[in-house]
Backbone bond lengths (Angstrom), bond angles and torsions (degrees), N, CA, C in turn:
res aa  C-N    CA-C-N  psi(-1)  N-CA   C-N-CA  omega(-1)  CA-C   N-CA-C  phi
1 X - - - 1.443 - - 1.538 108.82 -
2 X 1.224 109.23 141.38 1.371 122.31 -174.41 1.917 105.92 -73.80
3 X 0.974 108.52 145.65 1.981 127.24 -179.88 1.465 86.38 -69.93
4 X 1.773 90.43 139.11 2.050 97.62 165.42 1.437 87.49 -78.02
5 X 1.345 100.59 139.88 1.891 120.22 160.51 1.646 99.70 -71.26
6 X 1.795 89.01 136.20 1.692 99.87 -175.65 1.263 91.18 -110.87
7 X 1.546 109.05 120.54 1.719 119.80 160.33 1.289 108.84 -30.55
8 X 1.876 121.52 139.98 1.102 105.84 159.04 1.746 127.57 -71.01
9 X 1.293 133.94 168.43 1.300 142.36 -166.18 1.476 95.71 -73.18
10 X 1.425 107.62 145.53 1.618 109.32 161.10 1.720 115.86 -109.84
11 X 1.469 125.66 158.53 1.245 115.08 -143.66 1.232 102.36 -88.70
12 X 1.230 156.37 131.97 1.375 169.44 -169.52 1.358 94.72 -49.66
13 X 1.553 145.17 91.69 0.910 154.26 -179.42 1.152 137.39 -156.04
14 X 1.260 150.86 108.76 1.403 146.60 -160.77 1.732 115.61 -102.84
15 X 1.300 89.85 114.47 1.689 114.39 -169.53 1.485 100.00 -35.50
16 X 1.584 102.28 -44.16 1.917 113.70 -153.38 1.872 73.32 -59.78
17 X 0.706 171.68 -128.12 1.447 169.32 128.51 2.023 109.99 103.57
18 X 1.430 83.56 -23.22 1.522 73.30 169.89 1.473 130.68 -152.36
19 X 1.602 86.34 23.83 1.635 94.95 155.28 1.394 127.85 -80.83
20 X 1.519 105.69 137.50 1.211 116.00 179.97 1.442 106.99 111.57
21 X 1.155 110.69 -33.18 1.336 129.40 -168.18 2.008 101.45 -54.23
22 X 1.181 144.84 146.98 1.685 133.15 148.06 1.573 111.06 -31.54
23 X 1.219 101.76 122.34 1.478 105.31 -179.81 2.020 112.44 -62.41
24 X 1.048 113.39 -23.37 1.700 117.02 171.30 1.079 101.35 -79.76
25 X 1.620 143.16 -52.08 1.274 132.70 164.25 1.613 133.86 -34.50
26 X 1.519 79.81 -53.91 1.839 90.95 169.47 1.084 106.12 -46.40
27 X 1.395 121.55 -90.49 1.376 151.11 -165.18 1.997 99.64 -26.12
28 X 1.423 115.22 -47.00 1.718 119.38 173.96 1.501 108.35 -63.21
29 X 1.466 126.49 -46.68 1.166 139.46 -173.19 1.747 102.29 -75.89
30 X 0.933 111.69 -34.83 1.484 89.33 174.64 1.711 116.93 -103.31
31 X 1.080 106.95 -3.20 1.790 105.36 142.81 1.144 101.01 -54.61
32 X 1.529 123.68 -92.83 1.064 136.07 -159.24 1.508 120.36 -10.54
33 X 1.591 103.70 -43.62 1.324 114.00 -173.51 1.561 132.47 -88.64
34 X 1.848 87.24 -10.20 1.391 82.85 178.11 1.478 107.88 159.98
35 X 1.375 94.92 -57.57 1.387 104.51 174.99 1.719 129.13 -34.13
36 X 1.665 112.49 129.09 0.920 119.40 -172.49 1.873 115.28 -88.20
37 X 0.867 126.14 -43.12 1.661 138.22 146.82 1.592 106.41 -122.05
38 X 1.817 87.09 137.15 1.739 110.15 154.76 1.215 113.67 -113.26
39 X 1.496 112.71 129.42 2.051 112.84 171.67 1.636 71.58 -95.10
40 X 2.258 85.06 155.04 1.417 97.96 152.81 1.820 99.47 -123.11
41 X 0.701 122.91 122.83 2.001 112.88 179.14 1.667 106.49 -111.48
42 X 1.040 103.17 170.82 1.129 124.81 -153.22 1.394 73.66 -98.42
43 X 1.893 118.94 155.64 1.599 109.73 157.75 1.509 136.05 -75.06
44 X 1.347 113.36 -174.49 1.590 93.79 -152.52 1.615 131.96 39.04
45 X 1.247 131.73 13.65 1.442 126.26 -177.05 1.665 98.80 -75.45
46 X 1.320 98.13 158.81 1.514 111.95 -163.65 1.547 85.41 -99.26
47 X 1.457 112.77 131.10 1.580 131.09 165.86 0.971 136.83 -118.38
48 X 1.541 140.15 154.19 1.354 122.51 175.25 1.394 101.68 -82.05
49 X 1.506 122.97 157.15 1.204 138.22 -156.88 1.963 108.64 -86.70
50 X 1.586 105.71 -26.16 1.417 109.63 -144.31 1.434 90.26 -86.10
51 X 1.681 90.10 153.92 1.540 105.33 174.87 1.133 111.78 -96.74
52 X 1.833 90.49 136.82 1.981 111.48 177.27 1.736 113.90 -105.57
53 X 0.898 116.39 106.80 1.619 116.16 -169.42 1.506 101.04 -61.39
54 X 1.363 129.95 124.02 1.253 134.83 168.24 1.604 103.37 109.50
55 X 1.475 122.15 -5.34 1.689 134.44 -178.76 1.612 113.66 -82.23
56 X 1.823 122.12 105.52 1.255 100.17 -172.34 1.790 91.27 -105.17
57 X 1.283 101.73 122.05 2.204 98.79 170.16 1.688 102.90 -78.61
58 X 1.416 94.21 154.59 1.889 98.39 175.33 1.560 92.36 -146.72
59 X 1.469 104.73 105.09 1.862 96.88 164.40 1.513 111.00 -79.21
60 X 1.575 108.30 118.37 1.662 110.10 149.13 0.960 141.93 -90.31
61 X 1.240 131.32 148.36 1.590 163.05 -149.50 1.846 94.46 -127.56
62 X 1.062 126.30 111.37 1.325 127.06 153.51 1.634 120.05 23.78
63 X 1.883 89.93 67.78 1.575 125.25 -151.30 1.670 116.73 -4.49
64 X 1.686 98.90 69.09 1.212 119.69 154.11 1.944 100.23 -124.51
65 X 1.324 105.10 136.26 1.704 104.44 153.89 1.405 131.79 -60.49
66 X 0.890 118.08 87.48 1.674 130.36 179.68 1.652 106.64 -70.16
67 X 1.175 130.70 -30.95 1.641 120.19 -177.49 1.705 103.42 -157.94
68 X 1.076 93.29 143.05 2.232 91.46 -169.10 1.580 79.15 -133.93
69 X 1.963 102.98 145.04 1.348 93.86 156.98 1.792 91.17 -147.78
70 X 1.578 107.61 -165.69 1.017 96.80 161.21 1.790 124.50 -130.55
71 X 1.093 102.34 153.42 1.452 109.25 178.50 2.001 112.60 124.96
């Protein structure tokens, strides 16, 4: 029998961490840390719902991060 595949880990980090922050800044800083994809969307943009382990989203506001989450 085949091994369950273990998600990789996501980096101990709290999204609230980078609002406000320059949305190009963010977006380097949370590479930096770990992150495997960052969306940045525009607000209100229509998204798919499903969660990506290692995916941090950041909606901008007039390229500042106004809300970060994850998945």
């Amino acid at each position: 029998m085949a091994p369950i595949p273990k998600p990789p880990a996501e980096p101990h980090d709290s999204p609230d961490a980078y609002v406000g922050l320059d949305a190009d800044r963010a977006e380097r800083l949370a590479r930096e840390r770990g992150w495997s994809t960052v969306r940045s969307l525009p607000p209100g943009a229509i998204i798919t719902m499903e969660y990506r382990v290692g995916r941090l989203n950041f909606e901008v506001k007039e390229s500042r991060v106004a809300r970060a989450w994850k998945g």
